[in-house]
C-alpha positions in Angstrom: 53.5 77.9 108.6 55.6 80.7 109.0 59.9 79.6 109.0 62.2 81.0 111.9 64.5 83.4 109.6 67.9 82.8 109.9 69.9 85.1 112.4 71.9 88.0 110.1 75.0 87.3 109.3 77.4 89.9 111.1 79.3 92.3 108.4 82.9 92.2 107.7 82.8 95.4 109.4 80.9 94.2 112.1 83.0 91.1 112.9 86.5 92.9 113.0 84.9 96.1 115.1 83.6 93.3 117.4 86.8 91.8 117.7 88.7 94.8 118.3 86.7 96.1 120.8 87.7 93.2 123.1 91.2 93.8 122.1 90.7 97.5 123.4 89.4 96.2 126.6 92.2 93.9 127.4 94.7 96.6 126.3 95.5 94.5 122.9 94.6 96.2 120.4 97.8 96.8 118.3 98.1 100.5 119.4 98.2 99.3 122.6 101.1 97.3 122.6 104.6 98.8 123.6 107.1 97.8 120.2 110.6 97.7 120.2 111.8 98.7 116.6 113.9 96.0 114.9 115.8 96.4 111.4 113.0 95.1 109.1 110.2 97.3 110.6 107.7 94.7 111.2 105.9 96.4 108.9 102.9 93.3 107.5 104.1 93.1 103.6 103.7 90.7 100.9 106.3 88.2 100.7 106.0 87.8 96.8 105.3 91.4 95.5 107.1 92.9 98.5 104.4 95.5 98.9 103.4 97.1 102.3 99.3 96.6 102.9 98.1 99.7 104.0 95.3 101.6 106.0 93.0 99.2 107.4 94.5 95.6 106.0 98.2 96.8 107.6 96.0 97.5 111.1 93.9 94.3 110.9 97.4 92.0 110.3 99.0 93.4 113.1 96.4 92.4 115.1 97.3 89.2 114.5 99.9 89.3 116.8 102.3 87.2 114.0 106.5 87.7 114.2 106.9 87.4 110.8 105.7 90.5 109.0 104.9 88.6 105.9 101.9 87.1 104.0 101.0 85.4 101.6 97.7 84.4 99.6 97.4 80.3 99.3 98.2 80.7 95.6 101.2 82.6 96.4 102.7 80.1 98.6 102.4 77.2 96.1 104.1 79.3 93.4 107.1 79.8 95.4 106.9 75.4 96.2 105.4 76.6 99.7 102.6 75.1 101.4 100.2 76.2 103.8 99.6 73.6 106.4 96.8 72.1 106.7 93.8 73.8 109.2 95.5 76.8 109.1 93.4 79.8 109.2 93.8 82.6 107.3 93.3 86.6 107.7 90.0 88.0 105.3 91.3 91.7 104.2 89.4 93.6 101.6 90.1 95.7 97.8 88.6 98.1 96.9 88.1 98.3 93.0 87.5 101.7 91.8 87.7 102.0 88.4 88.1 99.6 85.2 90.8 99.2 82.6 88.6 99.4 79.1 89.9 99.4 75.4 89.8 102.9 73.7 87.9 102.4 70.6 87.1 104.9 67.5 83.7 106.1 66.2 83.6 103.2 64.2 84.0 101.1 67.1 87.1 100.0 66.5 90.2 99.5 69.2 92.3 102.4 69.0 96.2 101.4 68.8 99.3 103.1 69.8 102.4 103.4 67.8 103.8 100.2 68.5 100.3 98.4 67.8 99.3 97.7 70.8 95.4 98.6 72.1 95.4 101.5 74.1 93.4 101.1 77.1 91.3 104.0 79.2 90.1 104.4 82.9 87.0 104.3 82.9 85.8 105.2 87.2 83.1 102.9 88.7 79.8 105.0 90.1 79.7 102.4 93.0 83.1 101.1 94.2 83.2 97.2 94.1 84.7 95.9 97.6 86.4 91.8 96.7 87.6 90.2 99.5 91.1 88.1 99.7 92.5 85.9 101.9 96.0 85.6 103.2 98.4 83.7 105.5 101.0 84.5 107.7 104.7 83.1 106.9 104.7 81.4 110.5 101.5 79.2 109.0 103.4 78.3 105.6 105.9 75.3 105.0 109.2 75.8 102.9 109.7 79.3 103.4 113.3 81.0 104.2 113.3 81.9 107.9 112.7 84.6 108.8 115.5 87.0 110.8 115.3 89.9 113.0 118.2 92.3 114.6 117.9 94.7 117.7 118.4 98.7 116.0 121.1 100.4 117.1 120.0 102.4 120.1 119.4 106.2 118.4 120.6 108.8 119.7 120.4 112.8 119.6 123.4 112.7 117.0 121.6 110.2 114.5 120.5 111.9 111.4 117.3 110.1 111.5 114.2 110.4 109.2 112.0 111.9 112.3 114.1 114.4 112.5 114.2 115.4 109.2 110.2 115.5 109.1 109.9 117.3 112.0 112.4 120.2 110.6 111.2 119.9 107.4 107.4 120.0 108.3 107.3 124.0 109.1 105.1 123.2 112.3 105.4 125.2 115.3 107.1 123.1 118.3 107.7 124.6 121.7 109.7 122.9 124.4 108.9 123.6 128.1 109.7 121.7 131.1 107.0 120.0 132.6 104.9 116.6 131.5 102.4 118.3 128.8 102.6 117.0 125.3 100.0 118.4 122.7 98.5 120.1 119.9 96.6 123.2 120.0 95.0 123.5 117.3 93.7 127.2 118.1 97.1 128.6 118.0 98.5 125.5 115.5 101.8 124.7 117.8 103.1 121.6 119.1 104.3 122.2 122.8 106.8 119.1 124.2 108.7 118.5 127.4 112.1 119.3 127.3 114.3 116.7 125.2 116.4 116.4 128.7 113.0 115.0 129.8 112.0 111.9 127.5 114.3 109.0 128.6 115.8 108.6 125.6 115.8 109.6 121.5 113.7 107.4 120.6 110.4 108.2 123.1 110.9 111.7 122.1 110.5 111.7 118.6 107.7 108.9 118.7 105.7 111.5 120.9 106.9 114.3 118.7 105.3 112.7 115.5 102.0 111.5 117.5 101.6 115.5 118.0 102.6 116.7 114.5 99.8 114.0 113.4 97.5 115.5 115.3 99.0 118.6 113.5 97.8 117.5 110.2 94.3 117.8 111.2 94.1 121.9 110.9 91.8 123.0 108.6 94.6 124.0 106.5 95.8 120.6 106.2 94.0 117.3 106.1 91.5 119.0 107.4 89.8 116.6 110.4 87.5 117.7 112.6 89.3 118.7 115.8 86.6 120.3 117.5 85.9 118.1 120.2 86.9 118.6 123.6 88.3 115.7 126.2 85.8 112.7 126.7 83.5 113.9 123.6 82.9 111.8 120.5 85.1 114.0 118.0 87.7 113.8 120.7 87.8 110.2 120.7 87.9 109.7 116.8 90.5 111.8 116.3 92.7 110.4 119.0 92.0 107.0 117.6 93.3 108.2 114.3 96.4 109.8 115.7 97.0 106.7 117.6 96.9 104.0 114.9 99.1 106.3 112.4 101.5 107.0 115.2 101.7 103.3 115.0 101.9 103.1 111.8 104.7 105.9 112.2 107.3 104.4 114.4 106.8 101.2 112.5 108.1 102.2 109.6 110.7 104.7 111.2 112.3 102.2 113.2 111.2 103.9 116.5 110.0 102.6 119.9 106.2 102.7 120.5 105.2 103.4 124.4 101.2 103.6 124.6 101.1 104.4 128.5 99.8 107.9 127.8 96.4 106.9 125.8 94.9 104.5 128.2 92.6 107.0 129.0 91.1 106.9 126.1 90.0 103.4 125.8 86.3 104.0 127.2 85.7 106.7 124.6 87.2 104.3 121.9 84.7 101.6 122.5 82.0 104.2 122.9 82.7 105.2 119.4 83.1 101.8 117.7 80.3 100.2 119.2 77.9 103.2 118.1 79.1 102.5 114.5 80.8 99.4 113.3 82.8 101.5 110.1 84.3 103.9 112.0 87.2 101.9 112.4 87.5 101.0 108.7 87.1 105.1 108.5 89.8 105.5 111.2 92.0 103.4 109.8 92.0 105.2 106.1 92.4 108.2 107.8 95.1 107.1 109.7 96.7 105.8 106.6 96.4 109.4 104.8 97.9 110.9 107.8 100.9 108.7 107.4 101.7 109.7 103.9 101.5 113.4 104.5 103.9 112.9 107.7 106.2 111.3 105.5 105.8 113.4 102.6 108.6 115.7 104.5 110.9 112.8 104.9 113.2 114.4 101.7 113.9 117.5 102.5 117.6 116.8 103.1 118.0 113.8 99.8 119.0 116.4 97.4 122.3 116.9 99.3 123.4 113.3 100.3 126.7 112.3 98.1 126.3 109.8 96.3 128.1 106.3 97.6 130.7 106.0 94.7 131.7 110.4 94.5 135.1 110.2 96.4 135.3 113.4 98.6 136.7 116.7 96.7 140.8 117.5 97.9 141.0 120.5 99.5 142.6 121.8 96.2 139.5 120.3 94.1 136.8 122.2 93.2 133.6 120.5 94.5 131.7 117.3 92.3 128.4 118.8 90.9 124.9 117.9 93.2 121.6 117.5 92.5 121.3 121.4 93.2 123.9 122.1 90.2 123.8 122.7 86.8 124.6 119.1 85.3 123.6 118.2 81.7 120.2 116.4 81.4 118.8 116.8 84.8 116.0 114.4 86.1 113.0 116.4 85.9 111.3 114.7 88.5 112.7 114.9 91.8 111.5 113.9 95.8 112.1 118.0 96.3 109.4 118.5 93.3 106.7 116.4 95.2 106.8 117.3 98.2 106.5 120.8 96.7 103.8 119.4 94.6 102.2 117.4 97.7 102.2 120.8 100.1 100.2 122.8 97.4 98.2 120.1 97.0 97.4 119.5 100.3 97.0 123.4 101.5 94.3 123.7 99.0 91.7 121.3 101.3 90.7 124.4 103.2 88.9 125.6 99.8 87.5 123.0 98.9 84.2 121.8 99.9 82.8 118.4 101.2 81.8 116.6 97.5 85.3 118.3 95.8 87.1 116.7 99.0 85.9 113.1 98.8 86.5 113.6 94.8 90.0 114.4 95.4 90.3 111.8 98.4 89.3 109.1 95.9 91.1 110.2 93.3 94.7 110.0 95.5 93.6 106.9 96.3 93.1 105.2 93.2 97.0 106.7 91.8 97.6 105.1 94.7 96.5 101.9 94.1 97.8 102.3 90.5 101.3 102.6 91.3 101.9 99.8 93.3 104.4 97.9 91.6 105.7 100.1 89.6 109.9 100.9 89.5 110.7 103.8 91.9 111.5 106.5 88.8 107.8 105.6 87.1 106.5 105.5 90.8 107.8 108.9 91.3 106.8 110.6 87.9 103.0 109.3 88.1 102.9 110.7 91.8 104.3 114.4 90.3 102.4 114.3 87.5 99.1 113.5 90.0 99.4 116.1 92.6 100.4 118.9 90.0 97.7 118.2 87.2 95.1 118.4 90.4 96.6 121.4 91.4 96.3 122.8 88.0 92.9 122.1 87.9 91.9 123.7 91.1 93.5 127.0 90.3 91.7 126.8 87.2 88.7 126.0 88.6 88.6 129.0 91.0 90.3 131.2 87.9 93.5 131.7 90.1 97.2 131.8 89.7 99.4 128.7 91.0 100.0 128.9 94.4 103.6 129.2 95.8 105.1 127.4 97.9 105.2 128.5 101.5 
């Protein structure tokens, strides 16, 4: 007698691309939602490690449609005498593990030690990523937590010196203004044409649709190199919109700007399309979205070099000026914002020369530095990030027997 097999169990992948696609159809998915920028961003972060999730995890908490930005894993909560109440449900996200901390050890076998004793441990890269799955609760589901508050943003105006304007200048792309309704990127001739700033009802809306273009921008083969082929209402199309959409909110999030996403309901049929043919795209989407992020705010430093300090008093007229970060001062710090970002633009013009196996090498090897610095202090953060991006540089000029690329 032959047994009735068990229906398959639906994929992680499966269960969140089902769940979003109703979202998309009732115009609540999280892209899809207007946002009003408050002064902590809303950005989903860990309470205890105050880290931001990223890529897909940071899309699939905000559609959890939670206040409180913050989570927690059940373990978390108790160590901080917090309790998650009871039948609360929590959120599944999922790690990727990459690679494996091992002990270094000699020919004979035995642990190599540094030169305070201590084992010295090596990377060692898995052939086969291992994917572990976590599970974590909102802060409006947890006992014996400090409220949380939020305060309205001052309204910004065209006089703020505000971090999208500072990316957009220091970016390099080509933006045209012209009167009339049209917003988009061409990628044939690699310009950004806008409406007039007169046009846009306020700051705000102008530079959230500014940076939804300039991450279209990042496509070009030059670039991040996405495939931005497609024309209106194909497949390409959609999955490149989709990707521009969930950075640009991704984008205003963390730049404190408002999110209006009246202009992409046209694209919901298309988005559906494209899910529903296969269930990863949106995990896909979402990393993509994620890189797309980074690289927009790679720019956001052009200007840090030349903001004083809080405690240097203001040079007299008679005074000659206090030394910056531009001037000869004993000891400078090596490893400087304006260093990556040149580091980060050589990187990142090299895609074009690379082909499909060196690209998903490189992808997963920025990933993984990634993954390792998070934690770290700001200075170590910074230093492992130079240290990345210019060694893989290196490499590739090396590799194609070439001399360093300058910056352009």
């Amino acid at each position: 007698m032959n047994k009735k097999s068990s229906p398959r169990k639906p994929s992680y992948a499966e269960k969140v691309t089902n769940e979003l696609i109703e979202r998309i159809k009732q115009g609540t998915a999280p892209w899809q939602l207007p946002f009003k920028p408050i002064n902590n961003d809303g950005v989903p972060y860990n309470h205890i490690t105050g880290n931001k999730y990223n890529g897909f995890n940071e899309l699939y908490l905000m559609m959890q449609s939670r206040e409180d930005p913050r989570w927690l894993t059940y373990k978390q909560a108790q160590s901080v005498d917090a309790q998650v109440r009871k039948s609360e449900r929590g959120v599944t996200l999922q790690r990727v593990i990459r690679y494996t901390d091992r002990i270094k050890k000699d020919e004979n076998g035995q642990p190599v030690k540094d030169e305070k004793g201590q084992p010295v441990t090596v990377r060692a890269y898995l052939d086969k990523p291992i994917i572990k799955t976590f599970v974590v609760f909102n802060a409006e589901q947890i006992d014996g937590l400090p409220a949380y508050e939020k305060e309205p943003l001052p309204e910004l105006t065209w006089d703020n010196d505000h971090a999208a304007e500072r990316i957009l200048t220091a970016s390099g792309a080509d933006i045209q203004h012209k009167p009339g309704d049209i917003a988009g990127y061409y990628v044939e001739k690699d310009k950004i044409i806008l409406p007039e700033k007169v046009q846009f009802p306020d700051a705000g809306s102008y530079y959230a649709t500014a940076l939804h273009e300039l991450g279209h921008w990042t496509g070009h083969s030059s670039r991040l190199d996405r495939n931005m082929e497609g024309s209106f209402g194909s497949e390409s199309y959609a999955k490149e919109e989709l990707r521009a959409e969930i950075a640009s909110m991704m984008l205003t999030r963390e730049l404190g700007l408002p999110h209006n996403p009246d202009r992409h309901a046209a694209y919901v049929e298309s988005w559906v399309n494209v899910l529903q043919k296969d269930s990863s795209e949106i995990l896909k989407a979402a990393g993509d979205a994620q890189r797309i992020k980074d690289y927009v705010l790679s720019f956001n430093h052009e200007q840090s070099q030349s903001i004083k300090p809080d405690n240097q008093p203001d040079p007299s007229p008679h005074q000659s000026p206090a030394p910056t970060a531009t001037t000869s001062i004993p000891e400078p710090n090596p490893f400087t914002e304006e260093r990556l970002a040149n580091a980060k633009s050589q990187y990142y013009s090299q895609s074009v020369r690379l082909n499909t196996k060196e690209k998903q090498t490189r992808l997963l090897l920025e990933y993984t530095m990634e993954k390792t610095i998070t934690g770290m202090n700001p200075d170590m953060k910074l230093q492992t990030q130079i240290n990345f991006y210019e060694n893989q540089v290196k490499e590739f000029n090396q590799s194609r027997n070439t001399e360093p690329e300058q910056e352009r």
